[in-house]
Structures are given as C-alpha cells and as structure tokens.
RODO-2510 file (C-alpha; in nm, 4 decimals, decimal comma):
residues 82
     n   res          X          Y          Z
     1     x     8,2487    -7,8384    -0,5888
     2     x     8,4903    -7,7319    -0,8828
     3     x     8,3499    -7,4720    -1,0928
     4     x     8,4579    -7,6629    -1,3759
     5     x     8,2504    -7,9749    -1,2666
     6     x     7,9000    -7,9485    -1,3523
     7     x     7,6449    -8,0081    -1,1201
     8     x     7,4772    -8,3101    -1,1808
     9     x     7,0850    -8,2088    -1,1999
    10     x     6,9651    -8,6098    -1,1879
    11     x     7,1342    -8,9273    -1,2634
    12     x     6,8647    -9,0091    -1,5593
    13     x     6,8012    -8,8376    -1,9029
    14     x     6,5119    -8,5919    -1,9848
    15     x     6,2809    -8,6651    -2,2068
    16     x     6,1606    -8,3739    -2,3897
    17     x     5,8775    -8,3698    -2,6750
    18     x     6,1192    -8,0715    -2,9107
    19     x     5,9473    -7,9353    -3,2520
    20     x     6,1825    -7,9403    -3,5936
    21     x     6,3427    -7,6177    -3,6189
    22     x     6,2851    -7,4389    -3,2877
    23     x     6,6218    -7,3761    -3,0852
    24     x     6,6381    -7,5115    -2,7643
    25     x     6,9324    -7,4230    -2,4729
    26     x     7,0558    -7,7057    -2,3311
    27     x     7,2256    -7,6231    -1,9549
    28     x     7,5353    -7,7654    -1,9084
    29     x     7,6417    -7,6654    -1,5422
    30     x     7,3768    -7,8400    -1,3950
    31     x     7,2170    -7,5312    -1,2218
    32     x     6,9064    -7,4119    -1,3785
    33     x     6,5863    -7,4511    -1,2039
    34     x     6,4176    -7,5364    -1,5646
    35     x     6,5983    -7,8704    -1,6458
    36     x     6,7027    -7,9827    -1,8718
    37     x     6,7131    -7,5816    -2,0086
    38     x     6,9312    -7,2637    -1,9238
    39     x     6,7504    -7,0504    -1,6943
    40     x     7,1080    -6,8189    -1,6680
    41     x     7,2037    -6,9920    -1,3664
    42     x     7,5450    -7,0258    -1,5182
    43     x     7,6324    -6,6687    -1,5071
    44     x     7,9708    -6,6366    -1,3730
    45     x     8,0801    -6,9756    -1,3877
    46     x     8,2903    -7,1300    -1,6890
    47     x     7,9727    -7,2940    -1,8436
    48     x     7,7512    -7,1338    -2,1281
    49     x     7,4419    -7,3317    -2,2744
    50     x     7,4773    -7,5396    -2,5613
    51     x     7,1878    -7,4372    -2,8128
    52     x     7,0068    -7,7347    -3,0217
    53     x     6,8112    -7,7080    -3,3097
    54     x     6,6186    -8,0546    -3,4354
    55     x     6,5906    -8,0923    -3,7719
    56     x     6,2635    -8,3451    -3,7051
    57     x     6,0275    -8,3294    -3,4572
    58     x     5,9622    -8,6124    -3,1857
    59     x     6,0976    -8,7073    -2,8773
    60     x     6,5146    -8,6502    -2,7390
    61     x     6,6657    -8,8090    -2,4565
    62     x     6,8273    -8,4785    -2,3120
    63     x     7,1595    -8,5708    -2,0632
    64     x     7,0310    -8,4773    -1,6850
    65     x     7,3408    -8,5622    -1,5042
    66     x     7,5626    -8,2806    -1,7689
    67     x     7,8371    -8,5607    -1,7889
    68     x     7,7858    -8,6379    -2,1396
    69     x     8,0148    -8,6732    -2,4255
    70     x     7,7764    -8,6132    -2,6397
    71     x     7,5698    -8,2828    -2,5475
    72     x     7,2647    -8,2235    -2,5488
    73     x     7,1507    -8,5762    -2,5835
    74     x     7,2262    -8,8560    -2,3204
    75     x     7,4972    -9,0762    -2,3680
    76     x     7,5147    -9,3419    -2,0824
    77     x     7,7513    -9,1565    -1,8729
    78     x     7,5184    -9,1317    -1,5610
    79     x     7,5661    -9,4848    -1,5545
    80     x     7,9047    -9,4308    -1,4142
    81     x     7,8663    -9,1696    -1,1954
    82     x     7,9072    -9,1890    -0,8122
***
C-alpha cells in the first residue's frame, strides 16, 4: 500500500455525538486504533489529522473509509470503493 493512499478504516461513515465548540482530530490515513480520531498512528507517513471544530452540537456523519472530498464529514465516496 502507497503511503499516500490512506487506509481505508471501514467502508461506512461514523457517527459521532460532537459538542459545539470542542475540537475534534479527524484521522485521515486510516490508521488509528480510535476511529474515526488520530491516535498518532500517522507519524511518519505523509498524513496529519484534520482538526474540526462544530459550531452546533448534535450528531456528524464522520468519513470511515478516509476517501472523502469533503473531510471530516462523509461524502459518498465509500460507495465507490473496491
């Protein structure tokens, strides 16, 4: 696997109850152990987290297979994934 290809951590989204205000670290590489969150399994690869902060509180779709055009949230693209 490239290490510019991110490991996809599950072809679905995560659903995450997130609080208004509170920053949250999406992983992108598809690693961490604490989906859909950086636990620094990154480290040494081209990735980095991508931090979100919601300005409401409630429930976001989070993407789980790190394909999405439109990080953090889920977009569709598992959908076409192999």
């Amino acid at each position: 696997m490239s290490e510019s290809v991110p490991v996809i951590a599950q072809k679905a989204s995560y659903k995450v109850e997130v609080e208004a205000g509170k920053a949250y670290w999406w992983c992108s590489c598809g690693k961490s152990g604490k989906q859909p969150f950086c636990d620094g399994s990154h480290k040494g690869s081209a990735f980095s987290p991508m931090k979100f902060e919601p300005t409401e509180s409630g429930t976001i779709s989070f993407c789980g297979c790190k394909h999405t055009k439109n990080g953090p949230r889920c977009d569709g693209s598992h959908k076409a994934l192999a």
